[in-house]
Every structure is written in structure tokens, then in C-alpha cells.
ZAMARGU-4260 file (C-alpha; in steps of 0.2 Angstrom, whole numbers, plus 5000, padded with zeros to 4 digits):
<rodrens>
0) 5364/5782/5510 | 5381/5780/5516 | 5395/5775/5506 | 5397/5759/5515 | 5379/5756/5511
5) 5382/5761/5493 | 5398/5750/5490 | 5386/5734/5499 | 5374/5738/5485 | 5387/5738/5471
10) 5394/5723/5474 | 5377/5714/5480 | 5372/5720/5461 | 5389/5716/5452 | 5385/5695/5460
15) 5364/5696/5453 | 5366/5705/5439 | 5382/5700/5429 | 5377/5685/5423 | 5359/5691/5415
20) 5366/5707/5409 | 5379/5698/5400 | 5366/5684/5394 | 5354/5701/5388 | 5369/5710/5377
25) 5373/5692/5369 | 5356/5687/5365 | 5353/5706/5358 | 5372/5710/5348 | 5378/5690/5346
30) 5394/5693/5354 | 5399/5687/5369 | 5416/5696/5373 | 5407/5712/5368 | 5393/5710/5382
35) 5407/5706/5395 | 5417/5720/5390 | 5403/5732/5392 | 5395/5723/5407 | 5414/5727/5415
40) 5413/5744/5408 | 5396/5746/5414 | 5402/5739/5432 | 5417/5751/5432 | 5406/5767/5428
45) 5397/5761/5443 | 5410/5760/5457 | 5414/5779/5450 | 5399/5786/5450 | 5386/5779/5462
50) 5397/5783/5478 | 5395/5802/5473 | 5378/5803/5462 | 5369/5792/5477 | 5360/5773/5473
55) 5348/5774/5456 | 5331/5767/5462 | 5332/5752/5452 | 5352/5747/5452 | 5350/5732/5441
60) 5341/5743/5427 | 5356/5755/5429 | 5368/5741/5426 | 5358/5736/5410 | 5353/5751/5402
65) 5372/5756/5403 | 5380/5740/5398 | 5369/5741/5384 | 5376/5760/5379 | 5394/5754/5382
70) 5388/5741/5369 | 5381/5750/5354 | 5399/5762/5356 | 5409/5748/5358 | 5401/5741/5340
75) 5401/5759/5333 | 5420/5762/5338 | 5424/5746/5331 | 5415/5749/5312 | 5424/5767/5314
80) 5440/5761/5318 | 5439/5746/5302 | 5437/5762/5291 | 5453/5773/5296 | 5464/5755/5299
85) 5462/5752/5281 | 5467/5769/5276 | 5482/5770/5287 | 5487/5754/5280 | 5488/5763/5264
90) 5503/5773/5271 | 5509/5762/5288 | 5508/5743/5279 | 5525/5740/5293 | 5517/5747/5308
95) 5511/5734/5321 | 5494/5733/5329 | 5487/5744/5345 | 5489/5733/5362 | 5472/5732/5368
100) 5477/5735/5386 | 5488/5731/5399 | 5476/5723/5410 | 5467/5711/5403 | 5456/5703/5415
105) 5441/5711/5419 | 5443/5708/5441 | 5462/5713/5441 | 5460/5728/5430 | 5447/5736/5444
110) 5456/5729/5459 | 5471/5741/5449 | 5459/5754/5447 | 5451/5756/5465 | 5469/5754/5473
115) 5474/5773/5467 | 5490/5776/5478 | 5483/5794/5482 | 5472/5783/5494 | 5482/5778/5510
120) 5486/5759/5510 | 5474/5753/5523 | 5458/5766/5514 | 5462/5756/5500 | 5461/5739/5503
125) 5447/5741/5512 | 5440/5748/5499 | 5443/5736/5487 | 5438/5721/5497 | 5421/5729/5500
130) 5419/5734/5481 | 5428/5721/5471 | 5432/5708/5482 | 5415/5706/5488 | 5419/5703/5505
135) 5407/5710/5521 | 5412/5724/5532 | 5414/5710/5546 | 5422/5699/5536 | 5435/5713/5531
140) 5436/5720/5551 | 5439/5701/5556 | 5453/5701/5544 | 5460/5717/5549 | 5458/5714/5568
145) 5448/5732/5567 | 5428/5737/5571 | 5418/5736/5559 | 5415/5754/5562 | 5432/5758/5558
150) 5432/5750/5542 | 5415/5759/5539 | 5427/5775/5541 | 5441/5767/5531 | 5430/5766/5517
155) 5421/5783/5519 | 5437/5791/5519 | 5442/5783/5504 | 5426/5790/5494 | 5427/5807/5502
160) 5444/5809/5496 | 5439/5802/5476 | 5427/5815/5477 | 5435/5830/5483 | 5452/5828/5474
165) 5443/5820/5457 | 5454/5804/5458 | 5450/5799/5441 | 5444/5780/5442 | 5453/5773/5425
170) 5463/5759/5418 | 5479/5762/5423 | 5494/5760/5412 | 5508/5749/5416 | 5520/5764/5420
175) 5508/5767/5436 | 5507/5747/5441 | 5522/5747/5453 | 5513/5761/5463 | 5497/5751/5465
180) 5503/5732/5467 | 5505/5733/5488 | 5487/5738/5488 | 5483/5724/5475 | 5493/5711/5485
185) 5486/5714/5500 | 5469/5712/5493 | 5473/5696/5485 | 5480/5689/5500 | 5465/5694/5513
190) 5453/5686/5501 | 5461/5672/5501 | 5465/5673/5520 | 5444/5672/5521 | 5445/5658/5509
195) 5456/5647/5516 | 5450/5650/5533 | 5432/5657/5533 | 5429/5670/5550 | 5410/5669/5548
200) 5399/5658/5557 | 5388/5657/5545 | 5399/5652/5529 | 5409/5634/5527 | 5423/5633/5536
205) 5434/5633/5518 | 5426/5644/5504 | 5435/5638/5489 | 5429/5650/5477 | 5439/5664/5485
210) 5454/5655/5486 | 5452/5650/5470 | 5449/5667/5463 | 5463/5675/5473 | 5476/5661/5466
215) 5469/5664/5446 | 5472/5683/5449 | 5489/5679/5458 | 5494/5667/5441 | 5489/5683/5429
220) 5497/5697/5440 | 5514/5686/5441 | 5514/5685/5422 | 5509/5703/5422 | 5524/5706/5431
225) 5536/5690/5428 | 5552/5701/5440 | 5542/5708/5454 | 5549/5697/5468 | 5533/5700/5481
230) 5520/5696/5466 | 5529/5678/5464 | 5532/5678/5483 | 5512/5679/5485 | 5507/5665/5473
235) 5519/5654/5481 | 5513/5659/5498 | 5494/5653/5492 | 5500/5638/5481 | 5509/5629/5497
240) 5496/5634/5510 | 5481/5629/5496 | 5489/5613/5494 | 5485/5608/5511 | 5466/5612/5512
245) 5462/5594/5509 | 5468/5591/5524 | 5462/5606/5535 | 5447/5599/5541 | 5441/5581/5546
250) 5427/5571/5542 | 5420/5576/5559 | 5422/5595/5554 | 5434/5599/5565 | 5450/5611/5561
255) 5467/5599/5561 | 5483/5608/5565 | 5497/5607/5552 | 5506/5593/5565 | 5493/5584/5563
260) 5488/5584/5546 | 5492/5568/5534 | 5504/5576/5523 | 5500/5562/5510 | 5484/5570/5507
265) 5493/5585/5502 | 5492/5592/5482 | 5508/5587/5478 | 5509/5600/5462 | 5505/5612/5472
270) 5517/5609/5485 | 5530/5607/5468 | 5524/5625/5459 | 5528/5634/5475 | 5545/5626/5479
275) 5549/5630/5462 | 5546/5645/5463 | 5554/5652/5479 | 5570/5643/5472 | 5569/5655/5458
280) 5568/5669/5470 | 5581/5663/5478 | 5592/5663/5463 | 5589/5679/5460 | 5599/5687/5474
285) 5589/5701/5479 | 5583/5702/5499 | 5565/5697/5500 | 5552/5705/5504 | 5534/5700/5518
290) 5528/5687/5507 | 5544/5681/5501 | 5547/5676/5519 | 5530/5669/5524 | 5532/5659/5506
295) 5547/5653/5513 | 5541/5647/5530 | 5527/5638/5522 | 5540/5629/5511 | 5550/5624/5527
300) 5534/5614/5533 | 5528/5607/5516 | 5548/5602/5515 | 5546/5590/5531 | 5538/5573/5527
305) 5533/5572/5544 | 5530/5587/5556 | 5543/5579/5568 | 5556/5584/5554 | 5550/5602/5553
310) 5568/5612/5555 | 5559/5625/5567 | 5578/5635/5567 | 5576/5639/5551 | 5557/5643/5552
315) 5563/5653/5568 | 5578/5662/5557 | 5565/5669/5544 | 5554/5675/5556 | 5568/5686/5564
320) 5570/5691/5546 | 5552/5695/5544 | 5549/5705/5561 | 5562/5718/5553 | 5548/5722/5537
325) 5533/5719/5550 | 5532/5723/5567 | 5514/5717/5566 | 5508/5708/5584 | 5502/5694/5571
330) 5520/5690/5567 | 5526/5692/5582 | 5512/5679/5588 | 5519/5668/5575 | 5536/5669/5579
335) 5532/5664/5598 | 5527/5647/5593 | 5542/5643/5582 | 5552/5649/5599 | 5540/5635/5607
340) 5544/5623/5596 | 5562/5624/5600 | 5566/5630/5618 | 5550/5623/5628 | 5533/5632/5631
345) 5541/5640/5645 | 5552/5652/5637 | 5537/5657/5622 | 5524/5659/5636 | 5530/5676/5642
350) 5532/5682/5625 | 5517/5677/5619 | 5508/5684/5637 | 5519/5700/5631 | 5504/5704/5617
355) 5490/5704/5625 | 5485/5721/5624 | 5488/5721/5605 | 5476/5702/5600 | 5468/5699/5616
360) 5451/5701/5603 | 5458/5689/5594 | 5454/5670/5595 | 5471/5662/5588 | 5480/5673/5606
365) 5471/5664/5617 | 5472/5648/5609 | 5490/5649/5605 | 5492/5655/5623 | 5481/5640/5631
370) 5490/5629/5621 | 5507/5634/5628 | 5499/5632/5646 | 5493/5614/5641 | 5510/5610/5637
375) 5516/5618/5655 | 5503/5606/5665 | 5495/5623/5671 | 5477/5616/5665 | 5463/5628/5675
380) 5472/5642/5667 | 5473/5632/5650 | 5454/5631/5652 | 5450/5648/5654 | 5458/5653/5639
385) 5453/5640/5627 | 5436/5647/5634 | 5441/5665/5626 | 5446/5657/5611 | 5432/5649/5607
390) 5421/5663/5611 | 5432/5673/5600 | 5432/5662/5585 | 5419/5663/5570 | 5423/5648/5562
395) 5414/5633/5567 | 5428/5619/5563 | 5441/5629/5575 | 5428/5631/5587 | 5425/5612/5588
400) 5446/5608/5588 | 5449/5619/5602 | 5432/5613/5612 | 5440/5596/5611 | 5457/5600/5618
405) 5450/5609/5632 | 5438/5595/5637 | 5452/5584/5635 | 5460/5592/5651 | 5460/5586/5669
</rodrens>
């Protein structure tokens, strides 16, 4: 079995099996946070050892039989440590009691734990999507602009290399956290990126329990680490853009562009939380980082009452900024419409026609690229590439907004 197929199996097992292993460990030791902690620990022995050992016949057995173990040591380490804490009080009455951990969320303490920086960047998301995040291989390929098979490699890598140099799958400590938090943003911000706009066919268009999820770890890793600029930068980044999904899709399940939302529908406290805190960044004085800036652009649009108001210069100015931390073709994308907005179709067209070789698998290209031709009166060509965009799209709400602009041409 490949390890692709093993990580599928984990994470297929860790959704059907949480909740009865935990409901078997309460019913038998009457403790609920002692059969969540050893269902996590039983979990986190999994993602170590199945990879290398191979799939046990009956994973869900597995699961059980070891949560239970992790149980009845748990219980015995606790009467054990009882013992020795009253005879140390004997001699240390002053001393203060052992922290319990630095991680304490079960979720965020194994997306630290799979993201091992001895991993490159991009093996480790991947892997941490498939295993923790519980996101397909095409979901995580449509997200990275990749083949599947390339992920499938990605991830392969990553397991090969755990094995041969023993990379110890542990809790780290919170001297190795500023190692590992890239790897733990980017997976935070892909699962809500599925979320908030779902690439399968198959799913609704919004999934709200990833975006959800992804915002409760953000809230937990912010106060895990209250001065890292890009963690705060993150959450406002998925407070502003969550606090317009009321507004994403209309009643006759079509996608509806940011200029044409109604921005009364918006969650207002959301929009609040995440202007609050980019003014806190900004008062700390230190150059932002990736998601500082796209927190910022998002907080230009939630800023205009009505899109007309947007101040595309300065949404134009911080995407100058960003292209100098990522020279992704995305943002480069991105940046082309804000030149749109502000010097005419005409001048963004070329620049945008500029990536094709980089997105031209990528739905949001073409129809970024037939909307500027729209706008130009150039419709047959406009045609052509909604075409390709919709072709291209996986969701089924964009597919019907952009079939509806192209059948609204001449």
C-alpha cells in the first residue's frame, strides 16, 4: 500500500472512528477528557507508525485497542504521580505546578507535529492536509495548482524521509514553534481556502466546517503566539473574507463577485475583529509580512461602503509590496485586476495574457482574462475563454456566474 493510500486511510479512520472510540473509553473509565486524550494519543501513534509498519487489517480495532492502552497508563501515571506530588510537597511546599503542555488543542498540536521543518515546505503541507487536515489528494492538487501525482510524490517524499532519518513525530515544545509555524499557516489558510470556496464538484459550494475549523485554530495559534505578526495577519485575513460568505452565493446558487455583493449582509463583527487587528499591526511598526498584506487588501474592500468607493490605488500599492515576498503567478494575477480597476482593461489585459504559461490550467486566468475582454468589446474571444473557465472550474456556483456572463454576450 502506498503512503498516499495509507495517509487516506488514517484520516478516513480518524473522521469514523473518533467519536465511538472516545464514547467506548468514557463509558468503560467515566472520564471524558481521559478518552480524548488518549484517543489523540492513539491517533498521533498512528500518523507515526502506519506509514512505515503498513495498514493493520482492521484500522479501527487498532485505533481502539490502543486508545484503550494509552488509557489504563494515562490513569496509572496519574495514581503514580498523586504519590510522589505529596512527597515532594513535603520538601518543595513553594514550587508551582508542571505546565501540561504547550499545545493544548489536540488538532493544532499534530498539525505542529507533522509540520517537522527537516521536511521541505511544500512536502509538509501536503502532508498535513492529507493527514490532519483531511483534505483529498485533488482537493490539495487544486489548491496547489499541481497534479495529483505530484502531490502523491510530495507526500511520499515526506514519509520516505521520516523514515530514513527517524524524524521523531512528537509534541514539540515551544522553543521549536517559530520553526514550524510557516508550514502550520499555510495549512490553516489552504483549508480555509477549500472552505470558503469549495474546488470539488461534488461538495457545496461553501463548506463551512472548514472555515470554521481553520478560524478556531487561527484564534488558539494567535493566542499561542500573541507577537508573531503573520499569525495575527492570518486570522484577520479569514475574519474579513469569512465575514462576507453570507453574501458569496445567491439564492439562485450562483457565485456573486465582491462588486456585486450587498455589503449590508456582511457580519459586521467580523469585519470589526479584523480591522482591529491589522490596526494593531500596524502600530507595531514592523514591515509585514504575505498575509499581513493580503489581510490588508481585504480590509481596503471591507473598508468601502459601496464597491464604487474601493480605493483601488491603495489595493494596487500593497500588491507592489506583496509581489516583493511572492512572486507567485497568483498574485501577479491579482494585481493585474487592481491595474484594471484603475488604468482600463486595456493596459491589465497584456499583463494578464503575460501568464498564461504559468495558470492557463487554472479557471480564475481565463475568467479574469475574458472578463477584461468583455470590458474591451472583444466578445467572440470573451466567449472562448469563459468557455475555458468554466471547463476549468470545479465549483458549481462559479460555474453558473460565469455561464451567465458569457451568455449575456452578443
Amino acid at each position: 500500500m502506498s503512503s498516499v493510500e495509507v495517509g487516506e486511510a488514517i484520516s478516513q479512520t480518524h473522521r469514523e472512528e473518533w467519536a465511538r472510540v472516545v464514547a467506548s473509553l468514557t463509558r468503560r473509565f467515566g472520564d471524558l477528557d481521559i478518552a480524548e486524550e488518549a484517543a489523540a494519543e492513539a491517533f498521533a501513534t498512528a500518523v507515526e507508525r502506519w506509514p512505515a509498519d503498513g495498514l493493520p487489517p482492521n484500522p479501527g480495532a487498532w485505533l481502539t485497542t490502543t486508545a484503550n492502552r494509552k488509557a489504563i497508563d494515562r490513569i496509572r501515571r496519574e495514581h503514580k504521580r498523586d504519590d510522589k506530588h505529596k512527597e515532594a510537597q513535603i520538601f518543595y511546599q513553594e514550587d508551582p505546578p508542571e505546565p501540561v503542555g504547550t499545545i493544548d488543542d489536540d488538532r493544532l498540536r499534530l498539525i505542529f507535529t507533522c509540520c517537522h521543518p527537516a521536511l521541505a515546505l511544500e512536502s509538509r503541507v501536503a502532508l498535513t492536509l492529507r493527514l490532519v487536515g483531511g483534505l483529498t489528494v485533488a482537493e490539495i492538487a487544486r489548491a496547489l495548482l499541481v497534479h495529483e501525482s505530484t502531490v502523491g510524490q510530495r507526500i511520499t517524499r515526506a514519509k520516505a524521509k521520516i523514515t530514513a532519518t527517524n524524524i521523531p513525530y512528537r509534541v514539540p515544545s515551544g522553543a521549536d514553534l517559530p520553526a514550524r509555524v510557516s508550514g502550520v499557516l499555510a495549512v490553516l489558510f489552504l483549508v480555509f481556502n477549500e472552505g470558503y470556496l469549495a474546488t470539488g464538484s461534488g461538495t457545496d459550494p461553501l463548506r463551512h466546517e472548514l472555515t470554521a475549523e481553520a478560524i478556531r485554530l487561527a484564534r488558539l495559534l494567535r493566542a499561542l503566539m500573541p507577537y508573531d505578526g503573520e499569525v495575527a495577519g492570518l486570522l484577520a485575513l479569514m475574519l474579513l473574507i469569512e465575514a462576507r460568505s453570507s453574501a458569496r452565493v445567491s439564492a439562485g446558487g450562483e457565485l456573486v463577485s465582491l462588486g456585486e455583493q450587498d455589503r449590508g449582509s456582511w457580519d459586521a463583527a467580523l469585519v470589526a475583529e479584523g480591522h482591529r487587528l491589522m490596526r494593531e499591526r500596524l502600530a507595531a511598526g514592523v514591515a509585514p509580512g504575505r498575509y499581513q498584506i493580503l489581510a490588508a487588501i481585504n480590509a481596503v474592500h471591507t473598508s468601502a461602503r459601496d464597491a464604487r468607493d474601493t480605493d483601488w490605488s491603495q489595493v494596487l500599492t500593497l500588491y507592489d509590496q506583496l509581489v516583493h515576498l511572492d512572486r507567485s503567478p497568483i498574485v501577479a494575477l491579482n494585481r493585474a485586476i487592481a491595474v484594471a480597476e484603475l488604468d482600463g482593461p486595456g493596459v491589465a489585459l497584456p499583463a494578464v495574457e503575460l501568464l498564461e504559461d504559468d495558470l492557463d490550467g487554472y479557471h480564475a486566468y481565463h475568467a479574469t482574462r475574458a472578463d477584461l475582454l468583455r470590458r474591451l468589446g472583444r466578445d467572440q474571444e470573451a466567449r472562448a475563454a469563459y468557455g475555458s473557465a468554466i471547463e476549468l472550474a470545479g465549483n458549481v456556483a462559479e460555474r453558473a456566474a460565469l455561464a451567465r456572463r458569457r451568455d449575456q454576450l452578443r
